[in-house]
KOLZANU-619978 format. One line per field, with one value per residue (C-alpha): residue number from 1; x negated, z negated, y. Coordinates in steps of 0.5 Angstrom, whole numbers, always signed. Last residue first. Layout:
N
resi: NUM/...;
c1: X/...;
c3: Z/...;
c2: Y/...;
// end
This chain:
115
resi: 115/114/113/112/111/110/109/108/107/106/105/104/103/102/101/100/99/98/97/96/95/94/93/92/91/90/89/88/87/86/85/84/83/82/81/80/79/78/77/76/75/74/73/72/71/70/69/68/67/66/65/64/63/62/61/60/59/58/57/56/55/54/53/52/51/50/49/48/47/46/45/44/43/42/41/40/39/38/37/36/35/34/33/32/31/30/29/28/27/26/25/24/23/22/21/20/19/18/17/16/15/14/13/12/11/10/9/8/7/6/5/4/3/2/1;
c1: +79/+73/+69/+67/+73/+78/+74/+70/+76/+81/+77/+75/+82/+86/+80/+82/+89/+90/+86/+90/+96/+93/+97/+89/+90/+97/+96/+88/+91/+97/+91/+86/+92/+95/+88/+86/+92/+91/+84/+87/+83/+88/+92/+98/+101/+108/+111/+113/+107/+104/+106/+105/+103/+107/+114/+111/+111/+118/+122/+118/+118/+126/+126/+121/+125/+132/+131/+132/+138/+141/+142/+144/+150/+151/+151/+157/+155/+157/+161/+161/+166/+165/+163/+160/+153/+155/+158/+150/+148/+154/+156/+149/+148/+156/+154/+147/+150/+156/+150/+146/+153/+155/+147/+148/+155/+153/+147/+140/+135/+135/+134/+128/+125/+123/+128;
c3: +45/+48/+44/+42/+44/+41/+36/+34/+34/+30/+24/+22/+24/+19/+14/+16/+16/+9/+6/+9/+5/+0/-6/-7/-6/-3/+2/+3/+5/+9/+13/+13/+16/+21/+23/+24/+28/+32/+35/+39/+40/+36/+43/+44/+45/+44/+51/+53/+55/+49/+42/+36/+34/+38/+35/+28/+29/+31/+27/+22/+21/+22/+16/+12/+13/+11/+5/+0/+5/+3/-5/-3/+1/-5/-10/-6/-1/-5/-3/-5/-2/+2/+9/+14/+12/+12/+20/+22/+25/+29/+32/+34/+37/+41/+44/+46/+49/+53/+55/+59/+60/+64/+67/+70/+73/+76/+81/+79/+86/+87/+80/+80/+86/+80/+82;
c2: +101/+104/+103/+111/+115/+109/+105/+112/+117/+112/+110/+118/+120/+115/+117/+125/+124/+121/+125/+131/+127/+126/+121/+118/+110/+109/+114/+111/+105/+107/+111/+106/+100/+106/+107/+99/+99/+105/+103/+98/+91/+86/+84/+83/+91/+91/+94/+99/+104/+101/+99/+98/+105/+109/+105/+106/+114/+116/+111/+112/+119/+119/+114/+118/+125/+122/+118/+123/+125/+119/+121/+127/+124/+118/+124/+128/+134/+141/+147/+155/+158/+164/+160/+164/+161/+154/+155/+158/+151/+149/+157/+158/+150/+151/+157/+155/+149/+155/+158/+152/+150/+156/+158/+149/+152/+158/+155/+154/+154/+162/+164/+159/+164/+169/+176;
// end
Protein backbone atom coordinates (compact mmCIF):
# COMPACT_ATOMS: atom_id res chain seq x y z
CA UNK A 1 0.00 0.00 0.00
CA UNK A 2 1.33 3.82 -0.98
CA UNK A 3 1.60 5.69 2.36
CA UNK A 4 -1.34 8.46 0.57
CA UNK A 5 -3.74 5.64 1.01
CA UNK A 6 -3.35 5.79 4.64
CA UNK A 7 -3.71 9.77 4.95
CA UNK A 8 -7.06 9.73 2.55
CA UNK A 9 -10.26 8.70 4.61
CA UNK A 10 -13.48 7.11 2.93
CA UNK A 11 -15.48 10.38 2.77
CA UNK A 12 -12.95 12.35 0.30
CA UNK A 13 -12.55 8.50 -1.65
CA UNK A 14 -16.58 9.01 -2.03
CA UNK A 15 -16.82 12.38 -3.14
CA UNK A 16 -13.84 11.78 -5.27
CA UNK A 17 -15.69 9.17 -6.86
CA UNK A 18 -19.13 10.58 -6.81
CA UNK A 19 -17.71 14.10 -8.98
CA UNK A 20 -16.27 11.38 -11.51
CA UNK A 21 -19.77 10.05 -11.33
CA UNK A 22 -21.58 13.15 -11.93
CA UNK A 23 -18.78 14.54 -14.59
CA UNK A 24 -19.32 10.95 -16.93
CA UNK A 25 -23.00 11.21 -16.57
CA UNK A 26 -23.14 15.05 -17.43
CA UNK A 27 -20.87 14.82 -20.36
CA UNK A 28 -21.88 11.68 -21.97
CA UNK A 29 -26.07 12.66 -21.71
CA UNK A 30 -26.38 13.78 -25.46
CA UNK A 31 -25.08 10.78 -26.42
CA UNK A 32 -27.59 8.61 -24.58
CA UNK A 33 -30.49 10.53 -26.23
CA UNK A 34 -32.11 9.02 -29.24
CA UNK A 35 -33.53 12.17 -30.38
CA UNK A 36 -32.17 14.58 -32.05
CA UNK A 37 -31.92 18.29 -30.88
CA UNK A 38 -30.71 21.74 -31.93
CA UNK A 39 -29.34 24.78 -29.76
CA UNK A 40 -31.32 28.06 -30.76
CA UNK A 41 -29.56 30.47 -33.24
CA UNK A 42 -28.92 33.03 -30.60
CA UNK A 43 -27.23 29.91 -28.42
CA UNK A 44 -24.94 28.95 -31.65
CA UNK A 45 -24.38 32.32 -32.54
CA UNK A 46 -22.87 33.01 -28.72
CA UNK A 47 -20.73 29.74 -28.91
CA UNK A 48 -18.97 31.60 -31.79
CA UNK A 49 -17.67 34.01 -29.34
CA UNK A 50 -16.97 31.57 -26.94
CA UNK A 51 -13.25 30.49 -27.39
CA UNK A 52 -11.72 33.89 -28.00
CA UNK A 53 -13.67 35.07 -24.65
CA UNK A 54 -12.19 32.47 -22.65
CA UNK A 55 -8.89 32.83 -24.18
CA UNK A 56 -8.64 36.61 -23.25
CA UNK A 57 -9.90 35.93 -19.83
CA UNK A 58 -7.04 33.56 -19.52
CA UNK A 59 -4.19 35.57 -21.47
CA UNK A 60 -4.93 39.47 -20.79
CA UNK A 61 -4.82 38.92 -17.03
CA UNK A 62 -1.06 37.59 -17.53
CA UNK A 63 0.06 40.05 -19.63
CA UNK A 64 -0.82 43.12 -17.47
CA UNK A 65 -0.29 41.95 -14.49
CA UNK A 66 2.30 40.59 -11.94
CA UNK A 67 1.77 38.67 -8.83
CA UNK A 68 -1.64 40.49 -8.69
CA UNK A 69 -0.78 43.56 -9.20
CA UNK A 70 -1.24 45.63 -12.61
CA UNK A 71 2.44 46.23 -13.63
CA UNK A 72 3.22 50.03 -13.55
CA UNK A 73 6.09 50.19 -15.34
CA UNK A 74 6.60 50.17 -19.50
CA UNK A 75 9.98 47.94 -18.97
CA UNK A 76 7.97 44.35 -19.30
CA UNK A 77 9.01 42.32 -22.12
CA UNK A 78 5.21 40.75 -22.27
CA UNK A 79 3.76 44.19 -23.38
CA UNK A 80 6.18 44.68 -26.43
CA UNK A 81 5.10 40.78 -27.19
CA UNK A 82 1.64 40.99 -26.82
CA UNK A 83 1.49 44.33 -29.41
CA UNK A 84 4.08 42.33 -32.14
CA UNK A 85 1.95 39.67 -31.65
CA UNK A 86 -1.53 41.33 -32.35
CA UNK A 87 0.32 43.06 -34.90
CA UNK A 88 1.75 40.58 -37.13
CA UNK A 89 -2.09 38.51 -36.44
CA UNK A 90 -3.68 41.10 -37.82
CA UNK A 91 -1.15 41.70 -40.71
CA UNK A 92 -0.61 37.87 -42.12
CA UNK A 93 -3.48 35.57 -40.39
CA UNK A 94 -0.94 33.17 -38.98
CA UNK A 95 -1.13 32.00 -36.08
CA UNK A 96 2.42 30.29 -35.82
CA UNK A 97 3.73 33.40 -37.33
CA UNK A 98 2.37 35.23 -34.80
CA UNK A 99 3.92 32.81 -32.18
CA UNK A 100 7.46 32.88 -33.15
CA UNK A 101 7.84 37.05 -33.87
CA UNK A 102 5.79 37.28 -30.44
CA UNK A 103 8.52 35.06 -29.31
CA UNK A 104 11.48 36.52 -30.95
CA UNK A 105 10.65 40.14 -29.29
CA UNK A 106 9.80 38.48 -25.76
CA UNK A 107 13.17 36.09 -25.46
CA UNK A 108 15.73 38.81 -25.90
CA UNK A 109 13.92 41.71 -23.60
CA UNK A 110 13.23 39.44 -21.10
CA UNK A 111 16.27 36.46 -20.84
CA UNK A 112 18.68 39.16 -22.43
CA UNK A 113 17.76 42.51 -20.71
CA UNK A 114 16.39 41.54 -17.95
CA UNK A 115 12.99 42.65 -18.17
Amino acid sequence: MSAWLNDVDLWTLAVIVGLAAVTVITRSFFFMSNATWHLPHWAQRGLQYAPIAALSAVVVPEIVMQQGQLIHTLQDARLYAAAVGAAVYFWRRDVLVTIVLGMAVYLPLHLGWGW
